[in-house]
C-alpha positions in Angstrom: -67.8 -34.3 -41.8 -68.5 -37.7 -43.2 -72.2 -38.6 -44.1 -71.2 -42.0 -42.4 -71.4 -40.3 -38.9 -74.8 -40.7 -37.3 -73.8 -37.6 -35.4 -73.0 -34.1 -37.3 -71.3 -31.5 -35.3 -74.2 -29.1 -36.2 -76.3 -31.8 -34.2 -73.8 -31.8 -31.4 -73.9 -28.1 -30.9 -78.0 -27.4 -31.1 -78.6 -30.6 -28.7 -75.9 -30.7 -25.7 -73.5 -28.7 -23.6 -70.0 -30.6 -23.3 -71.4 -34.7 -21.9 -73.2 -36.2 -24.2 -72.8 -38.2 -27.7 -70.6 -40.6 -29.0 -67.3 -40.5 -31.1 -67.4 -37.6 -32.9 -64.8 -38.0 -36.1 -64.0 -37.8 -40.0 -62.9 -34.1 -39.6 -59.8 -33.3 -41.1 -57.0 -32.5 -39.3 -56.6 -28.6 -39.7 -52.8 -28.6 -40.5 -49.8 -30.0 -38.7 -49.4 -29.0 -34.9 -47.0 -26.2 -35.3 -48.6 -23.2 -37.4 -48.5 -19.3 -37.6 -51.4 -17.0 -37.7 -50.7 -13.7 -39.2 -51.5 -10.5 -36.9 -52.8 -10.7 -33.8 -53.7 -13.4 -31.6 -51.6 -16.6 -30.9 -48.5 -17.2 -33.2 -47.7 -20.6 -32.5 -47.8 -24.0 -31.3 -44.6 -24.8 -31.2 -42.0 -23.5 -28.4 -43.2 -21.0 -25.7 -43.7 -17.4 -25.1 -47.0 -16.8 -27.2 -50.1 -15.7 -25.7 -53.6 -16.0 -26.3 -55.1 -12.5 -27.7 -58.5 -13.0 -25.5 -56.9 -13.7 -22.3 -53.0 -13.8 -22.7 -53.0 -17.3 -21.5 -49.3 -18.3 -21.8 -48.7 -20.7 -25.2 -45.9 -22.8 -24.0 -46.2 -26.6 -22.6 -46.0 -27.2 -19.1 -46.6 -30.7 -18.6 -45.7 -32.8 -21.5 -42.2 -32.7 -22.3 -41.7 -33.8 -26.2 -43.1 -32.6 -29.4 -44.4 -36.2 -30.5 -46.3 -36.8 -27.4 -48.1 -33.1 -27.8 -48.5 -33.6 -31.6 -50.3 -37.1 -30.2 -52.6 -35.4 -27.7 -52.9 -32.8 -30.8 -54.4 -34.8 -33.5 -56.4 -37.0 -31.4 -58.6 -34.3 -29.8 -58.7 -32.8 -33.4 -60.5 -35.8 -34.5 -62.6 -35.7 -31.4 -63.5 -32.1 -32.1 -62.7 -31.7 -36.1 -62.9 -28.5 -38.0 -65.8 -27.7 -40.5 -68.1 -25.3 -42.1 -69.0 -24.3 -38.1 -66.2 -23.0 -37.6 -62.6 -24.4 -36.2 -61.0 -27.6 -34.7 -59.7 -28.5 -31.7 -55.9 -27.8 -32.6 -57.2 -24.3 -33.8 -59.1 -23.6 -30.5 -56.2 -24.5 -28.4 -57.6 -27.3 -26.8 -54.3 -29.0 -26.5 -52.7 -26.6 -24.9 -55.8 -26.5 -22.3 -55.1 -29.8 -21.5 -51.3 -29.8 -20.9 -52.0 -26.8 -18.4 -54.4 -28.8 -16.8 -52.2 -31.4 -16.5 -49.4 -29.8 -15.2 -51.8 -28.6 -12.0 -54.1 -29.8 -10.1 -56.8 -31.8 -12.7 -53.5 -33.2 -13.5 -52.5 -34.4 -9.6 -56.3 -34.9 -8.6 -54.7 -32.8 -5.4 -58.5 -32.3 -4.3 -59.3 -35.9 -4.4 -59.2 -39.0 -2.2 -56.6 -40.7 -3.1 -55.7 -43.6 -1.3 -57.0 -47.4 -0.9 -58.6 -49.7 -1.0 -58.8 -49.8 -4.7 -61.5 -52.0 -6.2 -63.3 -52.1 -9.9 -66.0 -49.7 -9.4 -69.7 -49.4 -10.9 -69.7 -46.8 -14.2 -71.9 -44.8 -12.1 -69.2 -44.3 -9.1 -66.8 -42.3 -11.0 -63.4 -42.0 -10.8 -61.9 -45.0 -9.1 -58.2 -45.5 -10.6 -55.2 -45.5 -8.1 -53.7 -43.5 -10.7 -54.0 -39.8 -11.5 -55.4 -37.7 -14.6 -51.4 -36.9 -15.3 -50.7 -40.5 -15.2 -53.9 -41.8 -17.1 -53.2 -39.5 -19.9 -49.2 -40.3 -20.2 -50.1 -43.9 -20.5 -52.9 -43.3 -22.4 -51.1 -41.2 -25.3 -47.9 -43.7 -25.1 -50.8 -46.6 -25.8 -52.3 -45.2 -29.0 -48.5 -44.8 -30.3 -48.0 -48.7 -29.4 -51.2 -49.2 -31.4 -50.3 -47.3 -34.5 -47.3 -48.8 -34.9 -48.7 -52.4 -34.0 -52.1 -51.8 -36.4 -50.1 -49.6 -39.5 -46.5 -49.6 -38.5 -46.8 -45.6 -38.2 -46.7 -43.3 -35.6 -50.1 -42.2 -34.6 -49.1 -38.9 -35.8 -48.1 -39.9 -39.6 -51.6 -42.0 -39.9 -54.7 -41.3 -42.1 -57.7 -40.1 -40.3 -59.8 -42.7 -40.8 -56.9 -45.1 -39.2 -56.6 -42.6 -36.3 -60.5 -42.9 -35.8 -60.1 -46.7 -35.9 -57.7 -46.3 -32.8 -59.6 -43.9 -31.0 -62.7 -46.2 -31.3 -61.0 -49.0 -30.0 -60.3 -46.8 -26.5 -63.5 -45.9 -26.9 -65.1 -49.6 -26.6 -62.2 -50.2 -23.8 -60.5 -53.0 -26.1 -57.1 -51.4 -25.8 -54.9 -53.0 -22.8 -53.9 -50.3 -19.8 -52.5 -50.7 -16.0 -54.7 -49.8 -13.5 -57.5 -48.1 -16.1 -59.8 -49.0 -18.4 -59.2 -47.6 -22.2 -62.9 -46.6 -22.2 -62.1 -44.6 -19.0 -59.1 -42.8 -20.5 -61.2 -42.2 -23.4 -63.8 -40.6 -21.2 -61.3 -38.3 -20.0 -59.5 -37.3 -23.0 -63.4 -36.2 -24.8 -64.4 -34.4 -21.4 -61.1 -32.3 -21.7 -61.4 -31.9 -25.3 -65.2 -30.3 -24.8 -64.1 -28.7 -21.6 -61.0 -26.9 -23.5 -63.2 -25.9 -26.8 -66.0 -23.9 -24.8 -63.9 -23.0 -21.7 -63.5 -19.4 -21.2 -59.8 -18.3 -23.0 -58.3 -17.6 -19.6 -57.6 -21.3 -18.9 -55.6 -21.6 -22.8 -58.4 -22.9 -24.8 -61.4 -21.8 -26.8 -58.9 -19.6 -28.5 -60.6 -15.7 -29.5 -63.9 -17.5 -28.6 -64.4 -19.2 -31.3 -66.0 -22.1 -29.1 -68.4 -19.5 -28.1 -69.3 -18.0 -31.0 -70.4 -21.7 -32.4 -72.4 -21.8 -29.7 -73.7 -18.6 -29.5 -72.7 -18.1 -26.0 -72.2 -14.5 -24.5 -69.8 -15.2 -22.5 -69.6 -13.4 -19.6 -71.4 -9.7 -19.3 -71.2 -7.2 -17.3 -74.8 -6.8 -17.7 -78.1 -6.5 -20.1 -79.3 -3.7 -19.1 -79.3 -1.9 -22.2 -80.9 -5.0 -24.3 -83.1 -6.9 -21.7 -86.2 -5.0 -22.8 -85.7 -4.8 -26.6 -87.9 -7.5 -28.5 -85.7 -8.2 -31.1 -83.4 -11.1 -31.1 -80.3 -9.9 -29.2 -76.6 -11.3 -30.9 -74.0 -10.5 -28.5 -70.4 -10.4 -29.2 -69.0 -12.8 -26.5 -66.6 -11.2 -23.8 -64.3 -13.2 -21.7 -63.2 -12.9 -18.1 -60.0 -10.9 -18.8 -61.5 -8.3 -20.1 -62.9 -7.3 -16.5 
């Protein structure tokens, strides 16, 4: 990562769980959207049928419905959550494909939420207030920061330079981007949370793809138990199991 960033990702990781910081960026984006891995695990992120080797979470889209808006949802959470020496990106973990399954259920339709009126501008610290839903908040949200790229660089958000992608994704950040019925900041808000939520999320729900998330972490995921380690002295590493294995 740039030495410009007053946050590392090494930081990140040894101080705070998935809520805190600012802006992570400068990473660089870890190839283009669609890419094969050789033997196992996922073999694509392009079209369907694939599975995750951890979980076999399903790798197909389900809620957005062209490449160029999944390619856009792509490279901006890889910039939120870059690749480097730590280990891999966001596009690597799967994050994107995290949040278009989220998207397409019930996160997306905020189904176990009060929806209705009135509607009024609400304090930062009461939450969610928009009369819109996550599903609508991210569709306008990834259809402004095309408008942007074309009106700042005349290129598509996904054709820009990093550093021109990270001048957009600031500009949510600090809510100066125009949006109906949300602030930028508060899309913003949302698309970091999901990009956190789908790097350290356990593989079962698409993301955090062969624990890789984990393993940065040095989380265990989830044991059966510890029995056989709780009483050694020595410094325990533990290979980190996932839900579908039980």
């Amino acid at each position: 990562m740039s030495t410009d960033n007053n946050v590392s990702r090494r930081d990140f990781l040894k101080t705070t769980g998935i809520a805190a910081g600012t802006l992570v960026g400068g990473g660089l984006i870890g190839g283009l959207v669609g890419y094969n891995m050789n033997g196992k695990g996922t073999s694509t992120l392009e079209h369907g049928g694939t599975t995750n080797e951890a979980a076999g979470s399903p790798k197909a889209k389900m809620f957005f419905m062209n490449d160029r808006d999944f390619k856009i949802l792509s490279n901006a959470t890889d910039r939120i959550f870059p690749e480097d020496d730590l280990g891999p990106g966001a596009i690597n973990l799967d994050v994107p494909y995290f949040i278009d399954h989220q998207l397409a259920g019930q996160y997306g339709s905020n189904s176990k939420e009060y929806m209705h009126g009135p509607f009024a501008e609400g304090a930062p610290t009461q939450g969610y207030q928009s009369r819109l839903t996550r599903a609508e908040i991210f569709k306008q949200g990834i259809e402004k920061m095309e408008t942007e790229a074309q009106a700042r660089f005349k290129k598509s958000f996904n054709d820009l330079e990093g550093k021109q992608m990270d001048e957009i994704l600031t500009a949510f950040q600090k809510g100066d981007i125009q949006m109906s019925g949300v602030t930028s900041a508060f899309f913003f808000t949302l698309l970091r949370a999901a990009t956190l939520e789908g790097a350290y999320s356990d593989p079962l729900y698409g993301g955090n793809r062969n624990m890789e998330g984990w393993r940065m972490k040095g989380f265990p995921g989830h044991q059966m138990a510890y029995i056989t380690m709780i009483e050694d002295p020595k410094f325990q590493k533990i290979e980190p199991n996932p839900l579908g294995n039980h």
